[in-house]
C-alpha positions as CSV (number, residue, x, y, z in Angstrom):
1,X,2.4,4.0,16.7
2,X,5.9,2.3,18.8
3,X,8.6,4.7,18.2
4,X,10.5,1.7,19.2
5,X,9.3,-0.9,16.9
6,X,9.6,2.4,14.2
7,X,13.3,2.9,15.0
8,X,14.0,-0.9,15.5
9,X,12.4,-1.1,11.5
10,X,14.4,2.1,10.2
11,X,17.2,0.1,11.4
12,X,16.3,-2.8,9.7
13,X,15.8,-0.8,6.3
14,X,19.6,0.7,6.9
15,X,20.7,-3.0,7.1
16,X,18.7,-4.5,4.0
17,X,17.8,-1.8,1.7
18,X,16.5,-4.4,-1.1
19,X,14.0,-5.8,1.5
20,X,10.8,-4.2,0.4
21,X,9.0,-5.4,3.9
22,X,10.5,-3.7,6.5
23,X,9.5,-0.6,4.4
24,X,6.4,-1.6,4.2
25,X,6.0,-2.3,7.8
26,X,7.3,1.6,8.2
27,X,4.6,2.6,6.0
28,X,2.1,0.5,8.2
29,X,3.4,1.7,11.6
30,X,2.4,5.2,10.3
31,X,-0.7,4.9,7.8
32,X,-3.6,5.8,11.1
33,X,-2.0,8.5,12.6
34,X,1.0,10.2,10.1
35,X,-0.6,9.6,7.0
36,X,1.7,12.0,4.9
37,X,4.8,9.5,6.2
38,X,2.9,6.4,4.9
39,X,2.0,7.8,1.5
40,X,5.9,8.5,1.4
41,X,6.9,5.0,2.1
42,X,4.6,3.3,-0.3
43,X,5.6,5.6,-3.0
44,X,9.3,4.3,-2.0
45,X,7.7,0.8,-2.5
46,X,5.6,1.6,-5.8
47,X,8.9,3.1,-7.4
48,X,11.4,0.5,-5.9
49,X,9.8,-2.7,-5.9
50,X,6.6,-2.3,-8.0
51,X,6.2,-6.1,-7.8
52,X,5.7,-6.4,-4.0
53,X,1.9,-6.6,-3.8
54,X,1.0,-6.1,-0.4
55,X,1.5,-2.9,-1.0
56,X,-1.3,-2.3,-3.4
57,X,-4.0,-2.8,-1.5
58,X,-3.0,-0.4,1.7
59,X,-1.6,2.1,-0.3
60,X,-4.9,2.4,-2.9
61,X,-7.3,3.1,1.0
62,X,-4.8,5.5,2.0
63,X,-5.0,7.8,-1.6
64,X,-8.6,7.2,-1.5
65,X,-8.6,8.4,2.3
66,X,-6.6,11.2,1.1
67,X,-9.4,11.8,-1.5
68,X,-7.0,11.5,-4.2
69,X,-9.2,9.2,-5.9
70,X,-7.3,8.3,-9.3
71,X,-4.3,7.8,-7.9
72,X,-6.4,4.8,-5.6
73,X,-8.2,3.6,-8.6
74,X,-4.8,3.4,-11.0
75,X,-3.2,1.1,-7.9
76,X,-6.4,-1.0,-7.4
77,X,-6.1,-1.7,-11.0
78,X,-2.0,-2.2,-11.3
79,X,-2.6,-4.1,-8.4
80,X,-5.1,-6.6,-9.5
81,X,-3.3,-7.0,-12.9
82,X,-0.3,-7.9,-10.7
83,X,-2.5,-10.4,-8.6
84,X,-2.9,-11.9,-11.7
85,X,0.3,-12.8,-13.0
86,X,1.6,-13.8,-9.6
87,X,-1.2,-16.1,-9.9
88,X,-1.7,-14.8,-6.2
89,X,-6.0,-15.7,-5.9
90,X,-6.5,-14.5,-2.4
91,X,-5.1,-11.1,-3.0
92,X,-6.8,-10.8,-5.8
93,X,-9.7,-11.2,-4.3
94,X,-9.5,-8.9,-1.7
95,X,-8.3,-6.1,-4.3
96,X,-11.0,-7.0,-6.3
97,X,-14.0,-6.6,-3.0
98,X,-11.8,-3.2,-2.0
99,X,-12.2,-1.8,-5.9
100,X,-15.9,-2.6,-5.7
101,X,-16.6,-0.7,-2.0
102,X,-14.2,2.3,-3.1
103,X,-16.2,2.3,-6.9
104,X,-19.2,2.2,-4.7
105,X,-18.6,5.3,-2.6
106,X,-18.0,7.0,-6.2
107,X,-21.6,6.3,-7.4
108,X,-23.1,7.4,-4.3
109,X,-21.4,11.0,-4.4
């Protein structure tokens, strides 16, 4: 984690509030080692700009680390249906493999 690159991207937020990357980068620069802080910033993303997709994907492995395993299955789903209609193929393919491993680890418990 670079506190600078953090504060340098907090800044960035302050400056363009309607840019959903630089909070998603936040939500990046925290998701290893301040996992609470990361699950806050892609909630921000999921409720302010449900249609930026990158965000599916990251924020569906951190509720499954976080063993809150509906939430991570309703966001692989809303994120492959979104996949979808953006017509976006490589994304949703890697949603797609990251549903299967995460429903995988379901059967074997």
């Amino acid at each position: 984690m670079n506190n600078d690159r953090i504060q340098q991207l907090m800044e960035f937020v302050e400056e363009e509030p309607g840019n959903p990357f630089n909070v998603y980068a936040l939500a990046m620069e925290y998701v290893n080692r301040q996992p609470e802080q990361a699950r806050m910033y892609f909630d921000q993303l999921l409720n302010g700009h449900p249609d930026y997709l990158p965000t599916y994907y990251h924020a569906a492995a951190l509720y499954a680390e976080l063993d809150e395993r509906d939430k991570a299955a309703a966001l692989y789903d809303k994120g492959i249906a979104l996949a979808k209609m953006q017509n976006n193929l490589k994304t949703l393919q890697e949603l797609q493999r990251a549903q299967q491993a995460f429903e995988e680890e379901d059967d074997e418990w």
